[in-house]
C-alpha positions, -999 to 999 in steps of 0.1 A, spaced: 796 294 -390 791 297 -430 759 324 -435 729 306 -449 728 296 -487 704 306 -509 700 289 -548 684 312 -572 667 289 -596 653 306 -630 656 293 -666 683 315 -681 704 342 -667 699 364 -696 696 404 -703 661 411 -686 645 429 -659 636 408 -634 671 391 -637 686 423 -636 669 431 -600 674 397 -589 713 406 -594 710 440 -581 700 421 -547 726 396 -545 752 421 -551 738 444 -526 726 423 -496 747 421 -469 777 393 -478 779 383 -438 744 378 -440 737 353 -470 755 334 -499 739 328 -530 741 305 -561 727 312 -593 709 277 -610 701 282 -649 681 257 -660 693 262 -696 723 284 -695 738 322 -689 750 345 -708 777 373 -706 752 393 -683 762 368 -654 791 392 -653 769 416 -639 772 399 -604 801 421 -587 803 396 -559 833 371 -560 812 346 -537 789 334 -562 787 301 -580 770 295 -614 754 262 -626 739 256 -657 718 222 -661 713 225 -700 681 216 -697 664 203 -732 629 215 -745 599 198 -731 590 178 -700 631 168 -690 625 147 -659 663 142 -663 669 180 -648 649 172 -618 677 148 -613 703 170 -619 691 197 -599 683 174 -569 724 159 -573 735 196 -575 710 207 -543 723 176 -522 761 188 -534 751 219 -525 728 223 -491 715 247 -500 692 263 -465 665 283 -492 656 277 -531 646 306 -545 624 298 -578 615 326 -604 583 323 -623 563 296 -638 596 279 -658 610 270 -623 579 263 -599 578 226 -611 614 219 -594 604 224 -554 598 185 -553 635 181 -561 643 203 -536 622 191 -509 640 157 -514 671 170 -514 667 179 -482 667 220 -490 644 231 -459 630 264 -473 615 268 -507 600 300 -524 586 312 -558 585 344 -570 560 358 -595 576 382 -615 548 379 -645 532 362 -671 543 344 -704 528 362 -737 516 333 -750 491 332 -717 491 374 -705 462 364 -684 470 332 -666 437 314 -683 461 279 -694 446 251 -669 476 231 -671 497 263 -658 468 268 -637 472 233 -624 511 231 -623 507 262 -598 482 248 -577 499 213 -570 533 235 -563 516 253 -532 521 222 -507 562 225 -517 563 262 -509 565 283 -479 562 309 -496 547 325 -532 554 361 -529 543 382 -562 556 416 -576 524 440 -584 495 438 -569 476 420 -596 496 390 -597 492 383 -556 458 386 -559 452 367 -586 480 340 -574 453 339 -540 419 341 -557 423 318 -586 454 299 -579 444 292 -542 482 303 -524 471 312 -493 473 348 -478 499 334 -446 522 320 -472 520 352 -497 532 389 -499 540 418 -522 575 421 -531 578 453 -553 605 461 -576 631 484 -570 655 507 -584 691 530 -575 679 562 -578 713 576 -580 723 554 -613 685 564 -627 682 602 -625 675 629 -649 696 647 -668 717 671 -655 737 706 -672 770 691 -665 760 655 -686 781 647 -716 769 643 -743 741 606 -742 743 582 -767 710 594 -784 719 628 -795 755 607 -804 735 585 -823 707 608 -838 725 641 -835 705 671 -812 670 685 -815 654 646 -816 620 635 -801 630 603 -788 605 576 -779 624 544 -761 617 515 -747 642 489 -729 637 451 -723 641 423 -739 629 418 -776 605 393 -775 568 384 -783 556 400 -742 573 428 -747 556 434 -784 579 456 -796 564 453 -834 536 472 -821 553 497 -810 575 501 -847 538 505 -862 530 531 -833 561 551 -845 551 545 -878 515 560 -874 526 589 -855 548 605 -881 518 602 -906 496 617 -878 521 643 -870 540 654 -902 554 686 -887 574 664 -864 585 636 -886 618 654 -895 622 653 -856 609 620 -841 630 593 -832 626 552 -820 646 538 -801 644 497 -786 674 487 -765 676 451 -758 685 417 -774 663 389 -782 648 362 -800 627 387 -824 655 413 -824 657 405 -864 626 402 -872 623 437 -855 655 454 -876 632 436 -909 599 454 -898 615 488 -896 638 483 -932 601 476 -948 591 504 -933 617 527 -943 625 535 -914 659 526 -907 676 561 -905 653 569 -877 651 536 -858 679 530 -836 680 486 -829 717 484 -810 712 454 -792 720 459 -756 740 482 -740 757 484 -714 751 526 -708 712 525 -703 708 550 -676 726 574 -700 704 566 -730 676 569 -706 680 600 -696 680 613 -735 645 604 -742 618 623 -747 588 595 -737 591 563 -720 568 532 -741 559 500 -725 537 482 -750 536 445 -732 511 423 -737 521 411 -701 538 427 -668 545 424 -635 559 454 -620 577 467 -649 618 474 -636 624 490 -672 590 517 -667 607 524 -630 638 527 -643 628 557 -674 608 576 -643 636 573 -620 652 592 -649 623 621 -647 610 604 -681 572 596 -682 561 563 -695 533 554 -720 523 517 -710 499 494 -720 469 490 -691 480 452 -685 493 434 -653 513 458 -630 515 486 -646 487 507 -640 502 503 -598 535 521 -612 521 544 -641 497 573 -627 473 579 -659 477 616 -664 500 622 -639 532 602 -644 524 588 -678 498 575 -696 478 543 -702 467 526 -734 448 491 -741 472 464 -751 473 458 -784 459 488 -800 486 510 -824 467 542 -823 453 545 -796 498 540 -781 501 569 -814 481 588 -798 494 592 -763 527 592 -777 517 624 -799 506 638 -766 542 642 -756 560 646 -783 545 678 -790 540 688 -756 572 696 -741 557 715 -708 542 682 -701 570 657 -707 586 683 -677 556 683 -653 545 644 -656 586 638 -657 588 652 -625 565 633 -606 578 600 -623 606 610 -605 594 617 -570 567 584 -573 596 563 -577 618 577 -555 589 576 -529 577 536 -534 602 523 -554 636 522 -540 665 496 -545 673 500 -503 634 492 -495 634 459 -520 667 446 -508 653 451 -471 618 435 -478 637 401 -501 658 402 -469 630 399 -443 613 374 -464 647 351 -461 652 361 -423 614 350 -412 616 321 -429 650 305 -419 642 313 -387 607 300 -383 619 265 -409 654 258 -392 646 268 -361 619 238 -364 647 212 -383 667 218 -353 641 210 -328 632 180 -348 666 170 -351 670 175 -311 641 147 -305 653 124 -329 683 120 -307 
């Protein structure tokens, strides 16, 4: 008997965090125990290469901007095609589809909420509002990824505590570690030669992340701190839609010999390990995979006080926080650690030992897996029985 199938549905398998842990889990749960397909709803990039397991199908429906009843269709022809026994949707850009599955026949339906547009960082739209709403009835389950977005998913959106549940990020805390003696050479002191203060930040470059606040951060902080100038270093790792407009920004600037813009990498965990500070300047989070990831690597994170990141960053113990939005007051934390070396070590360290003690990759695979087993179990076992009478 084939293991049950699972469709990940999200709208494009691209470079970003939450795709990245979705494929961290399907390469790592066990193969006897689920297959999966991944759906885009607009396409996929090289980074579907990523997924080491031969099993797994991709479909792209090329879906076109706006409303596109037409991929309802198409996704409902693939699902039939498919039979799918769980559709696993990712965030507000794939709730709208469970109808399609539900008429397809697909018997167990979830959506994951990994987070908020930046064009809406605090859920307030009331046609997103309502879109979420009229999608409880089609889901079994609506699990979220920091504790802010599960409650507000119950209190304002109305998804019932039985049909809800925390699903925390995760992270290998054997790829993400600090630096060790016996290292090579990282790609930061390749890029920027030794001796740098490093800020970085990893993610996609895009208007959430709000990675031209951070430029101006930088920027503020050498004129704040002109001892260090000669010494302080950006670095943004990712690609994305404002990735040029960023590279612009920092050539105004003047900045260009001191801002490193690659693009992304494949050899994050090394350039991870090189920095100094850790920033997170989102206008909106979940729980932040790139933040876990830097203090997995002993690295403390400056992050702006916004969604799920105040749950992963301990304010004067792991990191700081900062109000979104606000240059100096992310200059200023940033100064904090850039000139204080004994407390990159000491807040560095318990990064480290917060992640490894909440946060690992074995713990999310486990929980993502109990979530499928209770569910199949409780939904087929019930199409069975149905099926049974019917006879």
């Amino acid at each position: 008997m084939m293991p049950p199938l699972i469709v990940h549905l999200i709208y494009r398998l691209d470079f970003g965090g939450m795709e990245n842990l979705m494929v961290e889990r399907i390469n790592r749960m066990p193969a006897g125990r689920y297959r999966h397909a991944v759906v885009a709803l607009t396409g996929y990039t090289a980074f579907a290469e990523r997924i080491s397991r031969e099993d797994v199908a991709l479909y792209a429906l090329d879906k076109p901007p706006g409303l596109a009843l037409s991929t309802h269709a198409a996704l409902w022809r693939l699902l039939r095609k498919l039979r799918p026994e769980i559709l696993h949707t990712y965030n507000l850009s794939a709730i709208e589809y469970a109808p399609a599955a539900l008429l397809a026949g697909v018997p167990v339906r979830i959506n994951g909420a990994h987070g908020r547009d930046a064009a809406d960082p605090r859920g307030l739209n009331r046609k997103h509002r309502l879109l979420r709403r009229l999608m409880i009835p089609f889901y079994d389950h609506c699990y979220a990824n920091s504790a802010e977005m599960l409650a507000w998913n119950r209190d304002v959106i109305g998804v019932p505590a039985r049909k809800s549940r925390l699903l925390p990020n995760g992270i290998d805390t054997e790829r993400y570690r600090p630096a060790m003696a016996a290292d090579q050479i990282g790609p930061l002191e390749s890029h920027f030669g030794p001796g740098c203060l490093v800020i970085g930040s990893v993610g996609r470059v895009e208007p959430v992340k709000n990675h031209a606040l951070l430029l101006a951060a930088f920027a503020a902080l050498r004129a704040r701190r002109p001892d260090l100038a000669g010494r302080l270093r950006l670095a943004v790792i990712g690609d994305g839609p404002l990735l040029p407009a960023l590279r612009a920004q920092a050539d105004g600037a003047g900045l260009n010999d001191v801002v490193w813009l690659p693009g992304k990498r494949d050899d994050v965990a090394a350039i991870l390990r090189g920095l100094t500070v850790f920033a997170l300047p989102s206008i909106a989070e979940g729980t932040p995979g790139a933040a876990l990831e830097a203090m997995a690597s002993g690295v403390p994170v400056v992050g702006s006080d916004v969604g799920g990141v105040p749950e992963v960053v301990a304010d004067g113990a792991t990191g700081a926080l900062v109000p979104s939005g606000d240059p100096e007051a992310l200059a200023a934390a940033l100064e904090r650690y850039v000139s204080g070396p004994a407390l990159v070590h000491e807040h560095g360290l318990a990064a480290r030992l917060r992640v490894t003690r909440h946060y690992g990759m074995q713990a999310m695979v486990a929980a993502y897996q109990a979530l499928y087993d209770e569910l199949c179990e409780r939904k087929l076992k019930l199409k069975r029985r149905v099926a049974s009478c019917a006879e």
